[in-house]
N, C-alpha and C positions, 0 to 999 in steps of 0.2 A: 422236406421243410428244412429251411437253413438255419440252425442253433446259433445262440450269443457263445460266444466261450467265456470261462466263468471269470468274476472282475481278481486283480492283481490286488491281492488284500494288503499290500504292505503302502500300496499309494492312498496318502487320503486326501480328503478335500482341502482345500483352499480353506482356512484358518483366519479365526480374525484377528490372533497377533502378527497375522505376515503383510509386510508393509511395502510400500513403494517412494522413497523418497519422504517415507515419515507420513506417510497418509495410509490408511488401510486399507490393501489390497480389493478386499471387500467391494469398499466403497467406491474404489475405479473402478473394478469391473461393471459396476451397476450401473456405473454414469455411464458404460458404452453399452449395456442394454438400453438405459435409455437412448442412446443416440442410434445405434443400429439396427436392436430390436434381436435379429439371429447372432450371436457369440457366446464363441466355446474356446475353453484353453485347456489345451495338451500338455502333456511336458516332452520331449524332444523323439517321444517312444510312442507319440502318437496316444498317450494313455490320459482319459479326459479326465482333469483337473475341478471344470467348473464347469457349468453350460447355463446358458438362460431358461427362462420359461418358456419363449416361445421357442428354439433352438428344440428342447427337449420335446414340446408337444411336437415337432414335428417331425423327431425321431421314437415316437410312439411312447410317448410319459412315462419310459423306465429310467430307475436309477441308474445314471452313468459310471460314476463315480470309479474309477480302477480300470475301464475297459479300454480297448483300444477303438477311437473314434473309428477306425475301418470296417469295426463292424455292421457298421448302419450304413454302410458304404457297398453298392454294387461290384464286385470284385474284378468283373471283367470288364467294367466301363469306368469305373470310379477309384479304386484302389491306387492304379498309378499315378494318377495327379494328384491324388491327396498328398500322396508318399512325398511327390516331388517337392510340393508346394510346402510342405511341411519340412523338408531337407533345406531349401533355400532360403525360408525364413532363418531356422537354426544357422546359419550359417551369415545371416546378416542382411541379408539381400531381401528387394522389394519386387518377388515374383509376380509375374501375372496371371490375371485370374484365373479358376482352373472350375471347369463344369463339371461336377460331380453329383449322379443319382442316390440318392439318401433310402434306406429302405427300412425295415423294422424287422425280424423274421421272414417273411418271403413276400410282404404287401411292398408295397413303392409308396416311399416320404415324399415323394417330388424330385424333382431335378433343382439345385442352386448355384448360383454361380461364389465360389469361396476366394477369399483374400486371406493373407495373413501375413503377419507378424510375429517378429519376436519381442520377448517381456522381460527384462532382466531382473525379474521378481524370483524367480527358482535361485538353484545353487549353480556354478557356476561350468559346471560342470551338464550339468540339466535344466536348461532355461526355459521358459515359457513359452508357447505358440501361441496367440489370439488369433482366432480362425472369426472371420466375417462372411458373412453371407446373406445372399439374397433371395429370392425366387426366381428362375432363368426366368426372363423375359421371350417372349415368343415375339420375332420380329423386328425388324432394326426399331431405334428410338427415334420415336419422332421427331423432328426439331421443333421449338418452341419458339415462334415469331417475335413473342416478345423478347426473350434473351437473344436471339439475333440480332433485334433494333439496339439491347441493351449494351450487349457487347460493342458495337460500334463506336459505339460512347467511352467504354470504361478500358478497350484496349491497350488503347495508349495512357492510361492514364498513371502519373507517377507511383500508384499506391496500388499495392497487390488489393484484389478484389477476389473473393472466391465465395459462390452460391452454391449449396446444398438443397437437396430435396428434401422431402420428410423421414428418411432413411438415411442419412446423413451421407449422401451418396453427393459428388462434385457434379454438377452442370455444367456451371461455367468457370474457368480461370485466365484472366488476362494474363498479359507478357510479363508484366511484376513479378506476378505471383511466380511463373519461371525462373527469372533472377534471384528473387529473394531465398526458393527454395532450391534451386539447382538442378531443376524437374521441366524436363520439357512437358509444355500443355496439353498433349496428345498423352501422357503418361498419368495426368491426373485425375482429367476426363471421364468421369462413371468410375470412379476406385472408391471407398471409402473414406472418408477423410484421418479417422483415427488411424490410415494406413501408413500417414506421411507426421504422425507427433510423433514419434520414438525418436526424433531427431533432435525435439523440442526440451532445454530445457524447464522443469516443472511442467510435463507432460501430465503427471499425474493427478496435478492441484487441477488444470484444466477441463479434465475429461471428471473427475470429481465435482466439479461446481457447475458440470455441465454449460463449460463457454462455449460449446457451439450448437444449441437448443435453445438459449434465449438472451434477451438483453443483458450485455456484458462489458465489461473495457477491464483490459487486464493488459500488464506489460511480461512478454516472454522473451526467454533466449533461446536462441535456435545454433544448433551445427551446422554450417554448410557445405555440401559435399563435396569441395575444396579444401575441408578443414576448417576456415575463417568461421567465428562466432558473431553473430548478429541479436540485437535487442530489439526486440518488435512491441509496437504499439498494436495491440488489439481489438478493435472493436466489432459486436456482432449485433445483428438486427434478426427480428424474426419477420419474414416476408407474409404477409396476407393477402388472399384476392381480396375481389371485388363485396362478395357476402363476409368479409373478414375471420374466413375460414384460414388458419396459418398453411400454407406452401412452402414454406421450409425458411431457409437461414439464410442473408449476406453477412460475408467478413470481412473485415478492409484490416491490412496488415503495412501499417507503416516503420517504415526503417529508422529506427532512435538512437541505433549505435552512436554514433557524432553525437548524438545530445548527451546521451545517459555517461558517454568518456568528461563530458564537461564537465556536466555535475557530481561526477566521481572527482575529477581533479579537483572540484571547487570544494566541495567535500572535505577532500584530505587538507588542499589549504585551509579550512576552518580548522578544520582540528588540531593543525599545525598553529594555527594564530591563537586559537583558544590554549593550549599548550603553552604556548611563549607568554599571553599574558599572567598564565596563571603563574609560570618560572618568575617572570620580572617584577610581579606583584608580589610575590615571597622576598625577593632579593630585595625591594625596594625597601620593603618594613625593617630590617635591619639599621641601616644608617640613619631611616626616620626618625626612630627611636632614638635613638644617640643625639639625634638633632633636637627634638623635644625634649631630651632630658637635661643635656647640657642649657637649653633656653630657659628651664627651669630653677636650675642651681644659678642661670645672670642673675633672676630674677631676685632669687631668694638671699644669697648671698652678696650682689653687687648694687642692689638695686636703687642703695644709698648713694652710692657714685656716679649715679648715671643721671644724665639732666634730661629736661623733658621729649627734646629730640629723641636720645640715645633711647627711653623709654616708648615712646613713638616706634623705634627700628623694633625693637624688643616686639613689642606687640603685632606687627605686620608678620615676624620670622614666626612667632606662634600661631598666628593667624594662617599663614600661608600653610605651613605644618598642618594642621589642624584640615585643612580643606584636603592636601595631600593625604592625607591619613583616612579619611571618608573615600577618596575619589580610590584610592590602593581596593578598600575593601569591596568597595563597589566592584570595580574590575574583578576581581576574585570570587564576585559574587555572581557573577555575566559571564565568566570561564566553566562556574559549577553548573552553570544551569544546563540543562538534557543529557547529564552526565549518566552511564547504565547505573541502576540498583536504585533509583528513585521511587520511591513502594508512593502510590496512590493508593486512596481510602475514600468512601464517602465525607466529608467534612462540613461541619457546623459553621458558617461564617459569620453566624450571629457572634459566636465565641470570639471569630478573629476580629470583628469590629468593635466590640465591646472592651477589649484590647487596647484595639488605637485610642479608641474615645480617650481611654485615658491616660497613654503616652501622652495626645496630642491635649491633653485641657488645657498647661498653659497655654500654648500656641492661641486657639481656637478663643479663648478667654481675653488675652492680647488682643487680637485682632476680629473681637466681636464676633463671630460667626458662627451660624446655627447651625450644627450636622443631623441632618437628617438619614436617620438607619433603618432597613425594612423590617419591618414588626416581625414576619416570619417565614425567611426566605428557604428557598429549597437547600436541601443540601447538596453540596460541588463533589463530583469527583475528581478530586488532585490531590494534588500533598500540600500540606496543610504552611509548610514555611515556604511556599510558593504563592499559594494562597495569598500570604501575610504578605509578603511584596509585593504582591500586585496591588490590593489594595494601601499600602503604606506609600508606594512610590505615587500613587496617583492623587494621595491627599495629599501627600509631600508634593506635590506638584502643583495640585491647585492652591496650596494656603502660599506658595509661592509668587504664583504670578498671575493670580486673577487679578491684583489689583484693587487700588480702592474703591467700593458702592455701597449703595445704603443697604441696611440690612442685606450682608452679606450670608451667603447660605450654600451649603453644602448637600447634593443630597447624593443615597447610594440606593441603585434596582438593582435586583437579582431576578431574572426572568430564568426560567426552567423551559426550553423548547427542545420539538422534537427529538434532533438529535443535537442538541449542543446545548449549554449553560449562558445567556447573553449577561454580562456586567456592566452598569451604566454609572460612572460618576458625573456627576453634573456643577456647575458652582453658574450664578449669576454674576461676574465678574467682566472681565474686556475681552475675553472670546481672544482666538487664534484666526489671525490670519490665511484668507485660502491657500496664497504660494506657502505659508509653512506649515500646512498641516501634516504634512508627511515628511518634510525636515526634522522637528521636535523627537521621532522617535529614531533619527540618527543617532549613533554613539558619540558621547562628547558636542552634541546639536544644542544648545540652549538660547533659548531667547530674552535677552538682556537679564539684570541684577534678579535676585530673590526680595523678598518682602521685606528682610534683616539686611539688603545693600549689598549682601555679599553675591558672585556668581554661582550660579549652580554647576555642577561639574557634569553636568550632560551625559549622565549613566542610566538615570532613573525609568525612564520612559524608553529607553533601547534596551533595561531591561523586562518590563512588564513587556513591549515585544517580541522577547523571547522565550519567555514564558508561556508566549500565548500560542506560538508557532511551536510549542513542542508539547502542547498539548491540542494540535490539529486545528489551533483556532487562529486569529487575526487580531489586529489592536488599530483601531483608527479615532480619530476623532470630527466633530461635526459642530454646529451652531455658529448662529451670525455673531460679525465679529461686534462687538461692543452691546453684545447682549448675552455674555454667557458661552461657555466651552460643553462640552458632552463627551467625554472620553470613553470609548465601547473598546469591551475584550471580551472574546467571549473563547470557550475552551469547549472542546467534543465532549461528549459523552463515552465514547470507545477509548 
């Protein structure tokens, strides 16, 4: 009878403070139990680290833990390709599969056919094996009529396509899927898939959230075995027949590099423009000031000397000042906004409307108009002097330029859905124009004088639009024109 020899006590198990790119080790491994079903991790001595439930039942439900996987291994048929398969992993390399008989003391586990990889979850010195495996199949694989018809279709097609069975094993991979990995299709063909993400960056978040077991869209970076780095668009379906029994997984893998360098550069221009305004908008307030204060000492001390003209310039230079000095901090305010360290809370908007109501009463009292506020709206998650701008720019907006009607009226909804917070201001006034409904929330966009003659300086509404896009939501507006406006924001919940 062939004995285990006894386990290496100083190695122990897989731990769940050890991590993979800040995700627990743990927790990958388990996402490729689920995806393969048989997987075992060594560490470079061939001594097993971790193994699955099924893995173990079918090396006879002993505890592994310290031994050397060779044991369960026929030594005259299976020993040397373990060894090898496990050398060229460690060593970096994407060996091919290697048929190895599994046994337990002197019974026979089965014959499987093994893959493996390496994990750079160990020390660096002793890295990790992920050993995959299957049951040998007895007899070539069938071909499947319909991936033949399928393939005919999706060969040429620009976007890597790649189907897995229920074992997360590759069926099919068009010519993409070659390019974009650097893997000819004869190499990927019946391998498992988790054999080709150690190349991927955030392999780990992947195999974790189980992206290739069910519906998913995820954006990755991949190495290419050129060196070049590629940004892939991910998307995965789970395949069903006919009795809507699942048959496994399609993935379509689009090439976003080009896109995702755009939007990086557009990116750092923002942040560059946001930067600059915030610089110019500091620098401007200096000689502001000097500008309003000296217009105040004309006033005060010259103001006997000055005829009605002269008192006319007087009043325009403060006036102009005056708008200047709004439109400074506004920009200041449209620079701070999705700055880091922005703490979100649940918040009270009853609070914050209760607020305006009474900033705005003269206003509101002037210009006759009834505000209507929700008796008892849900609470927002945001921050609270974000909040307040969204709702101030938008009454500031509408006591502006709704225009004269009879009983004029203001109202505000707070709808609570699924996943997002819907905000509705509404006013019965002359409504917006269809060609400008999406100009207004330009920066610096206003359409003609305010209610008080003067122009608005076209911040307000570019920034509740920013507001709203950095907290995952949108800002548009609706309703016929000369019956009333509807301005909707609405903010995520996450």
């Amino acid at each position: 009878m062939r004995r285990l020899s006894t386990p290496d006590t100083n190695v122990s198990r897989i731990s769940v403070e050890q991590r993979l790119d800040g995700i627990p080790l743990l927790q990958i491994l388990e996402g490729l139990e689920r995806l393969h079903g048989l997987v075992l991790v060594t560490d470079a001595q061939e001594r097993v680290r971790w193994m699955s439930r099924d893995m173990r039942a079918l090396c006879g439900g002993r505890e592994p833990i310290g031994q050397r996987f060779a044991e369960w291994v026929r030594p005259e048929s299976g020993a040397p390709a373990l060894a090898s398969l496990c050398a060229k992993a460690v060593r970096g390399e994407t060996p091919s599969p290697a048929q190895i008989e599994l046994c337990h003391h002197n019974e026979a586990g089965g014959s499987v056919e093994a893959s493996a990889f390496r994990m750079d979850a160990g020390s660096e010195d002793d890295p990790y094996v992920v050993i995959v495996a299957r049951p040998t199949r007895a007899g070539a694989a069938v071909a499947d009529a319909n991936a033949i018809e399928v393939g005919a279709i999706l060969d040429d097609a620009p976007d890597a396509v790649i189907a897995t069975d229920l074992e997360g094993y590759i069926t099919y991979a068009n010519r993409a899927t070659s390019d974009i990995l650097g893997v000819d299709t004869s190499e990927l063909l019946d391998r498992p898939i988790a054999l080709f993400l150690p190349t991927v960056s955030g392999f780990a978040r992947l195999i974790a959230r189980d992206a290739f077991t069910r519906f998913v869209n995820e954006d990755l970076h991949l190495k290419h075995r050129d060196g070049s780095e590629l940004c892939l668009s991910l998307s995965t379906r789970i395949v069903r027949g006919s009795s809507g029994q699942a048959r496994g997984t399609v993935s379509f893998l689009r090439d976003v590099t080009a896109r995702k360098c755009m939007e990086e550069a557009l990116e750092r221009k923002n942040r560059e423009l946001e930067q600059y305004v915030h610089t110019v908008s500091h620098d401007l307030r200096s000689p502001l000031v000097s500008l309003l204060g000296f217009s105040r000492l004309l006033r005060t001390d010259y103001q006997e000397r000055l005829d009605d003209t002269g008192l006319h310039f007087l009043d325009r230079v403060e006036q102009a000042g005056r708008t200047m000095e709004i439109l400074i901090q506004d920009l200041l305010e449209l620079s701070r906004i999705g700055q880091p360290g922005e703490r979100r809370t649940m918040v009270d908007p009853r609070s914050i409307l209760l607020q305006l109501r009474a900033e705005l009463k003269p206003r509101l009292d002037e210009q006759g108009v009834n505000l209507v506020l929700p008796a008892n709206p849900p609470l927002v998650f945001s921050n609270r002097t974000r909040l307040y701008q969204v709702f101030s720019n938008l009454l500031g907006n509408a006591l502006d330029h709704m225009g004269p009607c009879s009983n004029p009226r203001l109202r505000i909804e707070i709808a609570e859905e699924p996943e997002r917070y819907h905000i509705v201001v509404s006013d019965n006034g002359k409504g917006v124009a269809y060609a400008n409904r999406e100009r207004i929330f330009e920066i610096f966009k206003s359409l003609g004088a305010r209610a008080d003659g003067r122009r608005s300086t076209g911040v307000g509404l570019a920034i509740v639009k920013k507001i709203a896009e950095t907290h995952r939501g949108t800002a548009w507006v609706d309703g016929e024109e000369g019956h009333g406006a509807r301005f909707h924001v609405t903010l995520s919940k996450s």
